[in-house]
PQR file of N, CA, C, O and H, with PARSE charges and radii, in Angstrom:
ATOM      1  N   UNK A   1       0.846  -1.179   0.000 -0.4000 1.5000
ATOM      2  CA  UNK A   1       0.000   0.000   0.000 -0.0000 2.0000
ATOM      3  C   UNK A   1       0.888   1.238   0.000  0.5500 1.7000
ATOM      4  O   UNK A   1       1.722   1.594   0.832 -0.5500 1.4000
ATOM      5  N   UNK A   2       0.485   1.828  -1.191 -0.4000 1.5000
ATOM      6  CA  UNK A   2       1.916   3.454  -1.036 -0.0000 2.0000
ATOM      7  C   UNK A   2       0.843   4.429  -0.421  0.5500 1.7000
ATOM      8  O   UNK A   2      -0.379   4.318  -0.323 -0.5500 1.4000
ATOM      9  H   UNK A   2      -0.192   1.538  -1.867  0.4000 1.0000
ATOM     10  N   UNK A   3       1.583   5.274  -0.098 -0.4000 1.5000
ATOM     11  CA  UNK A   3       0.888   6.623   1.035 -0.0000 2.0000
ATOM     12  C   UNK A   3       0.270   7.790  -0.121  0.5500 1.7000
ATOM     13  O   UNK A   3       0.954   8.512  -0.846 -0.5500 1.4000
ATOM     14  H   UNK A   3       2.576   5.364  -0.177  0.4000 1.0000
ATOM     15  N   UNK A   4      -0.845   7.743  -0.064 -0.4000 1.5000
ATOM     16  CA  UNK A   4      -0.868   9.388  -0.628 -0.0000 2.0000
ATOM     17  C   UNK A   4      -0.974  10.757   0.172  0.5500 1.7000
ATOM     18  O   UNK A   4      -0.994  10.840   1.400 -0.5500 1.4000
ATOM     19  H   UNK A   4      -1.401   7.157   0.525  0.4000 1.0000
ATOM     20  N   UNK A   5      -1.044  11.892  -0.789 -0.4000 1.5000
ATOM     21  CA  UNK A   5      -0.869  13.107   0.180 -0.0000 2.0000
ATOM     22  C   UNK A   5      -2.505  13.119   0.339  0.5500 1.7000
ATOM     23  O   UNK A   5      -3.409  12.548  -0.270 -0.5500 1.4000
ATOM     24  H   UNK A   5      -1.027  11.824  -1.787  0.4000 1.0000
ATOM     25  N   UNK A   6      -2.463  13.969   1.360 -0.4000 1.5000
ATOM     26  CA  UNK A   6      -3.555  14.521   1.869 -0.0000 2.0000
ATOM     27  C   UNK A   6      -3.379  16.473   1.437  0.5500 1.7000
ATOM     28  O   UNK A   6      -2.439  17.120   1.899 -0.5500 1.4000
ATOM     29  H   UNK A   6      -1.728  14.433   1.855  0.4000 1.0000
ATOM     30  N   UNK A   7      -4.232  16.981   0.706 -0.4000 1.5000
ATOM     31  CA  UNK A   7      -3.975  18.592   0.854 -0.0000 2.0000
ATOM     32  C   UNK A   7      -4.947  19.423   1.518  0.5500 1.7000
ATOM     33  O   UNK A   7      -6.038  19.565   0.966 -0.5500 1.4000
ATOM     34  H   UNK A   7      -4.995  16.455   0.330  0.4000 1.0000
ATOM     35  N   UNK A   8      -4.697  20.058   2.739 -0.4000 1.5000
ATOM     36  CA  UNK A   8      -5.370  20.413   3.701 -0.0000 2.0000
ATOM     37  C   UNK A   8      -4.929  22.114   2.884  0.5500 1.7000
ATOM     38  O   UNK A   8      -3.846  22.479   2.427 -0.5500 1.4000
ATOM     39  H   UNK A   8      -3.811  19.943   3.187  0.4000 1.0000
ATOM     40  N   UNK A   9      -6.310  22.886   2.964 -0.4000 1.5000
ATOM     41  CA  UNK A   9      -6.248  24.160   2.810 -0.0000 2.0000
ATOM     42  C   UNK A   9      -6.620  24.934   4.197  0.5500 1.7000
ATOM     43  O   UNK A   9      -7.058  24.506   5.265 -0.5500 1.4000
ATOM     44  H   UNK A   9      -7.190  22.590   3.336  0.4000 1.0000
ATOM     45  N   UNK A  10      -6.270  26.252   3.754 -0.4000 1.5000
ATOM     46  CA  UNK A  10      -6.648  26.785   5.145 -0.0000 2.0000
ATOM     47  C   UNK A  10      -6.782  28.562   4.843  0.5500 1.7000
ATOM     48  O   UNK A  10      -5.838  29.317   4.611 -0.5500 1.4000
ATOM     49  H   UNK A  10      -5.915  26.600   2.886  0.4000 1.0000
ATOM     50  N   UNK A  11      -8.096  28.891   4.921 -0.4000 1.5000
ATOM     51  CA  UNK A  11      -8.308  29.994   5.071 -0.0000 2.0000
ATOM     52  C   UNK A  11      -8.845  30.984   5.701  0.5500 1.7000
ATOM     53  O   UNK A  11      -9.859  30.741   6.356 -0.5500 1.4000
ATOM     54  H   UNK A  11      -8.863  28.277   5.109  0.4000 1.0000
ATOM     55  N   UNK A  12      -8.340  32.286   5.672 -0.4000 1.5000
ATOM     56  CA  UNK A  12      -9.131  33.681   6.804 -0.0000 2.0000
ATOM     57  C   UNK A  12     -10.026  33.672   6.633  0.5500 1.7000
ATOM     58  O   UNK A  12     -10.365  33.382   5.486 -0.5500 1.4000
ATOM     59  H   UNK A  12      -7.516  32.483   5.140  0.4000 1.0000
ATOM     60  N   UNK A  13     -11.135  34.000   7.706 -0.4000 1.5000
ATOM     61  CA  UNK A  13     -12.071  34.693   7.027 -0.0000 2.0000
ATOM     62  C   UNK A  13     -13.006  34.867   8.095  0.5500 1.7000
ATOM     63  O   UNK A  13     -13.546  33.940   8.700 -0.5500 1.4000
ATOM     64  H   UNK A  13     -10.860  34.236   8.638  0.4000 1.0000
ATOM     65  N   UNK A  14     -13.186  36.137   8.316 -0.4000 1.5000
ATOM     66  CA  UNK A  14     -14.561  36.647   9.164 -0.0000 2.0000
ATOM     67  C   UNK A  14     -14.006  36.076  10.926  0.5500 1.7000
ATOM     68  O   UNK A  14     -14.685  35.505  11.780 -0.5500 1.4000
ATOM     69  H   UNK A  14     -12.748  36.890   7.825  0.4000 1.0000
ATOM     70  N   UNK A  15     -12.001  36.667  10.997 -0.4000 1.5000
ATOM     71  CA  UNK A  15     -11.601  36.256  11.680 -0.0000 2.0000
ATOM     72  C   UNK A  15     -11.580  34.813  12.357  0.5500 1.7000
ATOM     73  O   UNK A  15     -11.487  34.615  13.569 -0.5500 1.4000
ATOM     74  H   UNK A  15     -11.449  37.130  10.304  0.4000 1.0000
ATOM     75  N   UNK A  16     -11.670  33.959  11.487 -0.4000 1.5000
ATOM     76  CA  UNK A  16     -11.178  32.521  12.008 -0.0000 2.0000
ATOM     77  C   UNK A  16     -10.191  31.946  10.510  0.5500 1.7000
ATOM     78  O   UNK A  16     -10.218  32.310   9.334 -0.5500 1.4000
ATOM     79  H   UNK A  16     -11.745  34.120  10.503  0.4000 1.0000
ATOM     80  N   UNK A  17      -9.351  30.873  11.266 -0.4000 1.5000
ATOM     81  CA  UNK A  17      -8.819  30.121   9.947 -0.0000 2.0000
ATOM     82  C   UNK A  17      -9.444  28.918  10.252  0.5500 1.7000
ATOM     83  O   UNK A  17      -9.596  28.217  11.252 -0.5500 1.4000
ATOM     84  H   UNK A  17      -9.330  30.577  12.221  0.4000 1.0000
ATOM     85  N   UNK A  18      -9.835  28.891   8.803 -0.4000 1.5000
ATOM     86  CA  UNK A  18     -10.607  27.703   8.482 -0.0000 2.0000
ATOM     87  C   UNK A  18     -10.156  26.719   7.862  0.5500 1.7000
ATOM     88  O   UNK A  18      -9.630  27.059   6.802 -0.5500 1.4000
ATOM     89  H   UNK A  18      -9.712  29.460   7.991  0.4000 1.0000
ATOM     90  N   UNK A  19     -10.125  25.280   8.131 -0.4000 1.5000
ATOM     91  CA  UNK A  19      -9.012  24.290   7.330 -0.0000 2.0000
ATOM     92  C   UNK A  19     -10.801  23.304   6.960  0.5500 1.7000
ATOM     93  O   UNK A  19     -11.905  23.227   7.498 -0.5500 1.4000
ATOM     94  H   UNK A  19     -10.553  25.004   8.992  0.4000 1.0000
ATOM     95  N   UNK A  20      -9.948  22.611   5.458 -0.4000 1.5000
ATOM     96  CA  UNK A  20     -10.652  21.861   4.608 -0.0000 2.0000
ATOM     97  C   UNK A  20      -9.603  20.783   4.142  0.5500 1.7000
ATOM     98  O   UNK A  20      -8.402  20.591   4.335 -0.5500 1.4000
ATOM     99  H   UNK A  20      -9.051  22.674   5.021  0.4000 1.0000
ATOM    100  N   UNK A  21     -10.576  20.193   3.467 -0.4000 1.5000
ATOM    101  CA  UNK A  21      -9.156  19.053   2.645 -0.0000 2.0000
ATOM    102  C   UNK A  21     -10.654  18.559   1.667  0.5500 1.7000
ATOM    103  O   UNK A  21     -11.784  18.181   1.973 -0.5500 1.4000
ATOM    104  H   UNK A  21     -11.551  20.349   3.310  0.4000 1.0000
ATOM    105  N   UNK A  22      -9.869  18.829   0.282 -0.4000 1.5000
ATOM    106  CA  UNK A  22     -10.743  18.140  -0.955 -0.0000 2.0000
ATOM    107  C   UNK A  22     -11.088  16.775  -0.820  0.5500 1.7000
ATOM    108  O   UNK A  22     -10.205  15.934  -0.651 -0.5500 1.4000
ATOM    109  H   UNK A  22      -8.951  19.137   0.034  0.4000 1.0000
ATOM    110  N   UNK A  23     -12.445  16.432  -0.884 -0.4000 1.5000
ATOM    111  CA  UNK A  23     -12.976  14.847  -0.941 -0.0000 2.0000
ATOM    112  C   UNK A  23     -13.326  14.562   0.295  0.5500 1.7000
ATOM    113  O   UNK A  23     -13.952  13.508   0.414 -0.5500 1.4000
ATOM    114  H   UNK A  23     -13.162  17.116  -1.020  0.4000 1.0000
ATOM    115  N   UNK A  24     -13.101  15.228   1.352 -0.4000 1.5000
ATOM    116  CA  UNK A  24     -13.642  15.062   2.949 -0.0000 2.0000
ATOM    117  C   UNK A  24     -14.864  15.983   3.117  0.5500 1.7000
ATOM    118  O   UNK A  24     -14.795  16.986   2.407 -0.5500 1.4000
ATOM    119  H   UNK A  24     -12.593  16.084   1.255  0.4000 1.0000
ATOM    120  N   UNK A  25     -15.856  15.897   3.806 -0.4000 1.5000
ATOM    121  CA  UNK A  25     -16.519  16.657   4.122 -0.0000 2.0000
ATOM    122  C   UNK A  25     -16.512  17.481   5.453  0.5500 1.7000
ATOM    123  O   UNK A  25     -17.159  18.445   5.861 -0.5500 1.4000
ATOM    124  H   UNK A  25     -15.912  15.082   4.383  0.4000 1.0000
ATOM    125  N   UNK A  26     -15.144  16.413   6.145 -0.4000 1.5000
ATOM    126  CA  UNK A  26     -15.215  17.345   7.979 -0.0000 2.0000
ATOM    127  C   UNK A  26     -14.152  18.872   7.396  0.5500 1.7000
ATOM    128  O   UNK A  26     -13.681  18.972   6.263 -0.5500 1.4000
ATOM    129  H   UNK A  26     -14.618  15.630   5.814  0.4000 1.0000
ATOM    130  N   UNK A  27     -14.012  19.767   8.370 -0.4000 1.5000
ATOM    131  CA  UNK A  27     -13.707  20.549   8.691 -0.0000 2.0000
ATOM    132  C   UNK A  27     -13.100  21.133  10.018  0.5500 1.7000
ATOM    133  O   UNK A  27     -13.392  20.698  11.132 -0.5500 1.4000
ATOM    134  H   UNK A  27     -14.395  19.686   9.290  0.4000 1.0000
ATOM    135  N   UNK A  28     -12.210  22.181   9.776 -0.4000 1.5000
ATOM    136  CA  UNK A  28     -11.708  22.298  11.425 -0.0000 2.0000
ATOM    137  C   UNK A  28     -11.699  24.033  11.648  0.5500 1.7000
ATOM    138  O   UNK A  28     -12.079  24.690  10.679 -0.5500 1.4000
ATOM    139  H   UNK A  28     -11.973  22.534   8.871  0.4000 1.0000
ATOM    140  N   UNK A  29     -11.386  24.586  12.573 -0.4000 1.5000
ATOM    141  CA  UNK A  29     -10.898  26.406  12.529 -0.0000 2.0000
ATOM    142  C   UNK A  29     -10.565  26.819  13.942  0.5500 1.7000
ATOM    143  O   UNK A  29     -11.257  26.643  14.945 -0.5500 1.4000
ATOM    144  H   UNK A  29     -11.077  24.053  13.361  0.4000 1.0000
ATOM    145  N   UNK A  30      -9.696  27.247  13.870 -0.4000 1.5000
ATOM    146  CA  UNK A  30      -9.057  27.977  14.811 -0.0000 2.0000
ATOM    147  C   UNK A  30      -8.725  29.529  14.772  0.5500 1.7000
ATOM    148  O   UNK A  30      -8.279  29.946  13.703 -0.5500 1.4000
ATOM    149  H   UNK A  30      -9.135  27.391  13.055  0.4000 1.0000
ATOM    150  N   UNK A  31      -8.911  30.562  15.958 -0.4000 1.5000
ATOM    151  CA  UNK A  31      -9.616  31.627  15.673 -0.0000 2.0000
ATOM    152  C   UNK A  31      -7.743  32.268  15.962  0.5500 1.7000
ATOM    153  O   UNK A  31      -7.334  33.391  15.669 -0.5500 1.4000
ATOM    154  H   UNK A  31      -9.274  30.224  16.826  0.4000 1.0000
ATOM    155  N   UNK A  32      -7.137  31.422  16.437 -0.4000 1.5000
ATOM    156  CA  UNK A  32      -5.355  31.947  16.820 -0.0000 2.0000
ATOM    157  C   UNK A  32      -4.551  31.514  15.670  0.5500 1.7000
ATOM    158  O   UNK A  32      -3.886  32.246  14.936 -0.5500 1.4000
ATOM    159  H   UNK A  32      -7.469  30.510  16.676  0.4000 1.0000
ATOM    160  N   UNK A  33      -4.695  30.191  15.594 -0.4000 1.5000
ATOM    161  CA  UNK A  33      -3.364  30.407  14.000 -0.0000 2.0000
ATOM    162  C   UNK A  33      -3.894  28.873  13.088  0.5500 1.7000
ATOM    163  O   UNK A  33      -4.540  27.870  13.392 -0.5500 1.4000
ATOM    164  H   UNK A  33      -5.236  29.597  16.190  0.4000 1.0000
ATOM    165  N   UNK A  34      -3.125  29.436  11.703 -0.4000 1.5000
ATOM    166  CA  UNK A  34      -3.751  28.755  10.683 -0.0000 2.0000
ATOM    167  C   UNK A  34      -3.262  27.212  11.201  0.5500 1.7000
ATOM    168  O   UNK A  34      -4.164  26.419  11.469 -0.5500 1.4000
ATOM    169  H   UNK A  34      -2.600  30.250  11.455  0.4000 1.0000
ATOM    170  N   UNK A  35      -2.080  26.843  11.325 -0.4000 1.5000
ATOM    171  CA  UNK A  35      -1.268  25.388  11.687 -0.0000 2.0000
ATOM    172  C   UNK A  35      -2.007  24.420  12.826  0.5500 1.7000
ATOM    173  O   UNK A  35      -1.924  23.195  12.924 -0.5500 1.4000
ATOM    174  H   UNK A  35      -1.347  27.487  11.108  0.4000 1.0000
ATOM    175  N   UNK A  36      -2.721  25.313  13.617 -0.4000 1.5000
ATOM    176  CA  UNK A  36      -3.604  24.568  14.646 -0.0000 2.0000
ATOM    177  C   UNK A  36      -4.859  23.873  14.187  0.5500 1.7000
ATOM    178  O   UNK A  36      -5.332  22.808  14.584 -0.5500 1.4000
ATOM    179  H   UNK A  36      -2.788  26.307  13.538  0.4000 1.0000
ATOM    180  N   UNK A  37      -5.575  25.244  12.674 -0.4000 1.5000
ATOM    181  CA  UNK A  37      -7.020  24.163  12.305 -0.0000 2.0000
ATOM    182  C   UNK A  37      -6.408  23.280  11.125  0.5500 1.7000
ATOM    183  O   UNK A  37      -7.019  22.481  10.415 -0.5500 1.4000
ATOM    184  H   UNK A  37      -5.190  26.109  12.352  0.4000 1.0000
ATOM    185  N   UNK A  38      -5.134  23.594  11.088 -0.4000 1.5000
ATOM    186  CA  UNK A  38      -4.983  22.338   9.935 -0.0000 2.0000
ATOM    187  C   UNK A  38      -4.346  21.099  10.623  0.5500 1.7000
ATOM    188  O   UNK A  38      -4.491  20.071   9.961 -0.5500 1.4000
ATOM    189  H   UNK A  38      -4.638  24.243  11.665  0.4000 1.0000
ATOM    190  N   UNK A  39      -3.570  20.926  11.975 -0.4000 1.5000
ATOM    191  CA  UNK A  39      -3.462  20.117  12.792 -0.0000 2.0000
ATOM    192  C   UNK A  39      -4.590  19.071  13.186  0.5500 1.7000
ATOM    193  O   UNK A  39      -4.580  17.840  13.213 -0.5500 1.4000
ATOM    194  H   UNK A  39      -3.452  21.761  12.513  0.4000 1.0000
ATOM    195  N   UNK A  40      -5.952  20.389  13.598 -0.4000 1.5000
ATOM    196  CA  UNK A  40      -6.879  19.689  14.124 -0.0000 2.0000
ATOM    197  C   UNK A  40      -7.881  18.864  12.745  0.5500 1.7000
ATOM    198  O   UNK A  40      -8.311  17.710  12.759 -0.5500 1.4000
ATOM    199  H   UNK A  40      -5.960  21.389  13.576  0.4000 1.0000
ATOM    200  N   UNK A  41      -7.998  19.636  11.927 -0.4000 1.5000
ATOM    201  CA  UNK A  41      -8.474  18.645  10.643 -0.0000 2.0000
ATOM    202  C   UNK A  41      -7.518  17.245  10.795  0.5500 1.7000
ATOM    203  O   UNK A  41      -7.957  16.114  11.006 -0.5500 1.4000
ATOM    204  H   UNK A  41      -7.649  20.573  11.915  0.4000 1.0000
ATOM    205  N   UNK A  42      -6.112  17.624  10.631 -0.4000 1.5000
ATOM    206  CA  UNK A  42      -5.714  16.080  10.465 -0.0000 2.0000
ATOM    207  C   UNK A  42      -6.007  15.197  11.254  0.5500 1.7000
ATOM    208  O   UNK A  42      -5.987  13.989  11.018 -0.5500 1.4000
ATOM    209  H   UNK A  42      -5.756  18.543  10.459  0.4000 1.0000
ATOM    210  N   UNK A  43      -6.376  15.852  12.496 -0.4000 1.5000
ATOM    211  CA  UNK A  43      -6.408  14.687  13.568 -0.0000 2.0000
ATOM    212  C   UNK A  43      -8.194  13.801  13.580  0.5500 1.7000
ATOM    213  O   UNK A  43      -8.653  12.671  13.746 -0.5500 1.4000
ATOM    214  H   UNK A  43      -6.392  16.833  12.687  0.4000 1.0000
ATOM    215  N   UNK A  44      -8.709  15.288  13.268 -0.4000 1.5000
ATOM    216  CA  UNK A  44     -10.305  14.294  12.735 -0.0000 2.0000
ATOM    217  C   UNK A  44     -10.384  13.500  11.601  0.5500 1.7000
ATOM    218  O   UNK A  44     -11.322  12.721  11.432 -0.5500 1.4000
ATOM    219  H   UNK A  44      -8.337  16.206  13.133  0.4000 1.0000
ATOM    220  N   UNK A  45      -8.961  13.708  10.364 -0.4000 1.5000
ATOM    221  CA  UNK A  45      -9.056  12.901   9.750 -0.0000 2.0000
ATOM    222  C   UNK A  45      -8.321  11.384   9.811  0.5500 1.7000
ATOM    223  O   UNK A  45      -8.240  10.451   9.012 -0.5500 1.4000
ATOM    224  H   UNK A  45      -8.199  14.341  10.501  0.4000 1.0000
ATOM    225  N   UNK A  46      -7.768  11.658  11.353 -0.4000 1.5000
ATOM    226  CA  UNK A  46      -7.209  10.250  11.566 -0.0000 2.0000
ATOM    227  C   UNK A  46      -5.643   9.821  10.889  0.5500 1.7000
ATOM    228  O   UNK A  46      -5.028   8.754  10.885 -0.5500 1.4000
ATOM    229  H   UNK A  46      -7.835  12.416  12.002  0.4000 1.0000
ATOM    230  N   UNK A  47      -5.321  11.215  10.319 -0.4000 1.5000
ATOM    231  CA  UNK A  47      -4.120  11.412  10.062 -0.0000 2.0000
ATOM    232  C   UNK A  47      -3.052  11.751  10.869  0.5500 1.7000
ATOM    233  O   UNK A  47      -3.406  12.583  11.704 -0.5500 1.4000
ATOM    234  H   UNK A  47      -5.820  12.081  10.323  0.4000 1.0000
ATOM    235  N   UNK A  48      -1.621  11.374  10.979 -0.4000 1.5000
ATOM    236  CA  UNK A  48      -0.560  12.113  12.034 -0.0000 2.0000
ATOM    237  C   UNK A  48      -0.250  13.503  11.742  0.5500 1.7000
ATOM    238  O   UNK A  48       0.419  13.855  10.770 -0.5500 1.4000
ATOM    239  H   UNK A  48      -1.333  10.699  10.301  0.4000 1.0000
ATOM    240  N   UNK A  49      -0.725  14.242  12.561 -0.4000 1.5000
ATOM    241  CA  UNK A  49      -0.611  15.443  12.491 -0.0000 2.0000
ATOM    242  C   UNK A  49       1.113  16.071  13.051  0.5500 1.7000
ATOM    243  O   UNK A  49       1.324  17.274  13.209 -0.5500 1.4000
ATOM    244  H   UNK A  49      -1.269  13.956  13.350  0.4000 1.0000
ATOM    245  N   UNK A  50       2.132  15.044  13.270 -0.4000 1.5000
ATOM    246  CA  UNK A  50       3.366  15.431  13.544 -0.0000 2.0000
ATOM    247  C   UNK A  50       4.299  14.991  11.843  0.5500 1.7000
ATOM    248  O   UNK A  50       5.512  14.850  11.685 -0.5500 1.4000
ATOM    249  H   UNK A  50       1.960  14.067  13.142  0.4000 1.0000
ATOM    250  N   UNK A  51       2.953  14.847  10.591 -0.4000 1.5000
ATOM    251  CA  UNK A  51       3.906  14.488   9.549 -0.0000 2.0000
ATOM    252  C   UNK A  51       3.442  15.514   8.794  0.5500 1.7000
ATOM    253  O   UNK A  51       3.976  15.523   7.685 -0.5500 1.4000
ATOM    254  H   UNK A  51       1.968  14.961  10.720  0.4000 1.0000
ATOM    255  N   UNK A  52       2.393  16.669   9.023 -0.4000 1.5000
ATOM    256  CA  UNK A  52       2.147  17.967   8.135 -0.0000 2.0000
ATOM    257  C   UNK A  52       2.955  19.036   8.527  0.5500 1.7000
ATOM    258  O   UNK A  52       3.288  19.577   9.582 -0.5500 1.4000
ATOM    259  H   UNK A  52       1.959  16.662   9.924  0.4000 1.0000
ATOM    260  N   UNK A  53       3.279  19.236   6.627 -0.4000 1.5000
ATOM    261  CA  UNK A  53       4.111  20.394   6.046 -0.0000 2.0000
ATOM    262  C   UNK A  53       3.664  21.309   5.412  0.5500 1.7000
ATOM    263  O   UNK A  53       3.319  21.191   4.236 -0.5500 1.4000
ATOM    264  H   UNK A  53       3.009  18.797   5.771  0.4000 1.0000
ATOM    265  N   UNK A  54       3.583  22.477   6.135 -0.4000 1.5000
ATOM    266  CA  UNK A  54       3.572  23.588   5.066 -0.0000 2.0000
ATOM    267  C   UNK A  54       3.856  23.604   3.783  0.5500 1.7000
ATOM    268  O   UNK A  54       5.064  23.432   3.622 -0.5500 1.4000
ATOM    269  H   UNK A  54       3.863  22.573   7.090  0.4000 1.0000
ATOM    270  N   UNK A  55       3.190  23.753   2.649 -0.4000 1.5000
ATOM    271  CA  UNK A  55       3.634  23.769   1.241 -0.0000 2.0000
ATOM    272  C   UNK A  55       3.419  25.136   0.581  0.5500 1.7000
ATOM    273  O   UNK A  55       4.282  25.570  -0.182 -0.5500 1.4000
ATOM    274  H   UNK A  55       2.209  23.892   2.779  0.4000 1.0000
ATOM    275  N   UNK A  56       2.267  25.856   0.850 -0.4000 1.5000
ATOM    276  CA  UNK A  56       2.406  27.187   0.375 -0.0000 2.0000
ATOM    277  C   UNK A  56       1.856  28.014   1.088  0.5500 1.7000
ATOM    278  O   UNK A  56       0.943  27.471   1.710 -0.5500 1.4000
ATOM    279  H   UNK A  56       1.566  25.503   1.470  0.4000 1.0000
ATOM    280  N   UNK A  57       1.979  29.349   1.374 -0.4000 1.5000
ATOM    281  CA  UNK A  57       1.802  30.314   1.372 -0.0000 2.0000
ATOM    282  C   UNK A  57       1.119  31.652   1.188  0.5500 1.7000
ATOM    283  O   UNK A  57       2.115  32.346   1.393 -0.5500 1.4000
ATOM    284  H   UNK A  57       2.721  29.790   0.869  0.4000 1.0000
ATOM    285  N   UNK A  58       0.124  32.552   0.944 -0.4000 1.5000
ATOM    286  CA  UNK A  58      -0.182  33.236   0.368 -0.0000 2.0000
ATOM    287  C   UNK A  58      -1.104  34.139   1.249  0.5500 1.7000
ATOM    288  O   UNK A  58      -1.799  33.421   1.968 -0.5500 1.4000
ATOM    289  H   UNK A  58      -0.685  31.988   0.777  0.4000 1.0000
ATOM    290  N   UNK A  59      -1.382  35.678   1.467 -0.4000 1.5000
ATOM    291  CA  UNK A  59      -2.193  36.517   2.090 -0.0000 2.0000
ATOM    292  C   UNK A  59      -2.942  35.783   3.016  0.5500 1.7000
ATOM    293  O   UNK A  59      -2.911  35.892   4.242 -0.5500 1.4000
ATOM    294  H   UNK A  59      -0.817  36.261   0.883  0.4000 1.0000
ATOM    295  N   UNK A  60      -3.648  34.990   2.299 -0.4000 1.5000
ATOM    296  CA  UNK A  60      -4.768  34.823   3.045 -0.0000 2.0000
ATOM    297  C   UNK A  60      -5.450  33.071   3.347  0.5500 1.7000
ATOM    298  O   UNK A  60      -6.399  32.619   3.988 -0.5500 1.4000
ATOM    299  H   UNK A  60      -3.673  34.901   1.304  0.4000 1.0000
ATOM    300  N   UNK A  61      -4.347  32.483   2.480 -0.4000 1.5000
ATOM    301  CA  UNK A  61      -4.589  31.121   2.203 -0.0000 2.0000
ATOM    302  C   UNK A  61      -3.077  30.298   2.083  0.5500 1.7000
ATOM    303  O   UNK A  61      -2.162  30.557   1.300 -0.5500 1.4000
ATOM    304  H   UNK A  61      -3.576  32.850   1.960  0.4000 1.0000
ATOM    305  N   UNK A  62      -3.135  29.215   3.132 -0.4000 1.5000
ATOM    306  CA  UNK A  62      -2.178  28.571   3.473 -0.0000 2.0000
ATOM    307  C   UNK A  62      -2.657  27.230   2.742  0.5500 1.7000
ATOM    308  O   UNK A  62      -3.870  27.025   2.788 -0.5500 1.4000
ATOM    309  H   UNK A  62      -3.878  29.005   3.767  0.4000 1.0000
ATOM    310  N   UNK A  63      -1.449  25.796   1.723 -0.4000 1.5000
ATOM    311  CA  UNK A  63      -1.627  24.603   1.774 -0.0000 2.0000
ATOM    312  C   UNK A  63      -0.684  24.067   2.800  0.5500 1.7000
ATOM    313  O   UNK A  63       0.202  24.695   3.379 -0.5500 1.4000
ATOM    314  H   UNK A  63      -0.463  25.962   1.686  0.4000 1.0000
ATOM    315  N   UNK A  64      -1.179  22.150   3.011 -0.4000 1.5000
ATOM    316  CA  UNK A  64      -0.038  21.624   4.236 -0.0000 2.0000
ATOM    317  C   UNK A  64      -0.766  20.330   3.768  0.5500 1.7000
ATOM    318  O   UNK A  64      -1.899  19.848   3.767 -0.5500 1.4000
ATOM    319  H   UNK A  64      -1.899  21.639   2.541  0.4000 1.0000
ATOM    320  N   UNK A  65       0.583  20.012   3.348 -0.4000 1.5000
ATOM    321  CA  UNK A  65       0.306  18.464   2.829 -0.0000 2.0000
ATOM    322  C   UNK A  65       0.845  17.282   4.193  0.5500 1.7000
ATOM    323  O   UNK A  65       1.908  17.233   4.811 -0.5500 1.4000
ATOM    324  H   UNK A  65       1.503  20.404   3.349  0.4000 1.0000
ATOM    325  N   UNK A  66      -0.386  16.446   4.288 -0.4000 1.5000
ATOM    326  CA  UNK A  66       0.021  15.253   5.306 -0.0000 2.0000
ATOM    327  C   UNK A  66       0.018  14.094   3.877  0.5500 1.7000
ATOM    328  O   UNK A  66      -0.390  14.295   2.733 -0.5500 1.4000
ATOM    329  H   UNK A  66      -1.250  16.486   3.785  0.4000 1.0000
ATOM    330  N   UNK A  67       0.791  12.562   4.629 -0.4000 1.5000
ATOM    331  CA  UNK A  67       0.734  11.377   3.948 -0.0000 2.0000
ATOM    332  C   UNK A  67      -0.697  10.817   4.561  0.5500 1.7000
ATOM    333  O   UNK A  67      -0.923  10.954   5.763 -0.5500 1.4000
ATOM    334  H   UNK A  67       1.122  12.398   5.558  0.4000 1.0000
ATOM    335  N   UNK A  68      -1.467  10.302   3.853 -0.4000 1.5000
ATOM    336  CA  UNK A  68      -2.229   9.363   4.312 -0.0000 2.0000
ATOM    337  C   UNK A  68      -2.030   7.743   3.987  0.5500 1.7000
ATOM    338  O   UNK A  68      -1.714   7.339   2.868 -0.5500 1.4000
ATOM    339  H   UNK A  68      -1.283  10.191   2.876  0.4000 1.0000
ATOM    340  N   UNK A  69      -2.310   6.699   5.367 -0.4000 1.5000
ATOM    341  CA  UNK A  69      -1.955   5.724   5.002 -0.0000 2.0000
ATOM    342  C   UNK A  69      -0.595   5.272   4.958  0.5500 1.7000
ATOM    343  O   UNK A  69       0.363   6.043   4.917 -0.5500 1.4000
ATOM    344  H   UNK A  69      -2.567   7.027   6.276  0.4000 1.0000
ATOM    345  N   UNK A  70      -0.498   3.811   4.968 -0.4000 1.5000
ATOM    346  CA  UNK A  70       1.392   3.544   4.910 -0.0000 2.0000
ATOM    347  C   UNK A  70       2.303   3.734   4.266  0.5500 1.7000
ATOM    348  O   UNK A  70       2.171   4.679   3.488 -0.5500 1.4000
ATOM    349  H   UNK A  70      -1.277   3.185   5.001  0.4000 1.0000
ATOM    350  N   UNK A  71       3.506   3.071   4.236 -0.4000 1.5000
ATOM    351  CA  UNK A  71       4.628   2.948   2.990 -0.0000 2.0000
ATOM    352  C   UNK A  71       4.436   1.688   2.451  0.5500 1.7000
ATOM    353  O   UNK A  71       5.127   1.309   1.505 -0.5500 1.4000
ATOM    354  H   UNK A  71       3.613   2.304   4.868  0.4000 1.0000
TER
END
């Protein structure tokens, strides 16, 4: 079984950051920093949240790719 990524987005808005991930329907947000609702998404998605990386950047919208699944 190879691992795929998981891409967790995460955006401002109406003072909270809000994290998503395409093809899931849960959701997470944290009203202090973006890395916490994308932590906490991973962890509702049952993912290790000590293997997500920041991947991009931008004003207002952060990606952070986790592996899902084994090697």
């Amino acid at each position: 079984m190879h691992a795929e990524q998981v891409i967790i987005t995460v955006r401002y808005t109406q003072g909270t950051y809000v994290a998503r991930a395409k093809g899931h329907r849960k959701t997470a947000s944290c009203v202090y920093d973006a890395g916490l609702a994308a932590k906490a998404l991973a962890g509702k998605l049952g993912l290790d949240c000590e293997q997500l990386v920041m991947t991009k950047e931008e004003r207002d919208h952060l990606e952070f790719s986790v592996k899902q699944g084994g090697a």
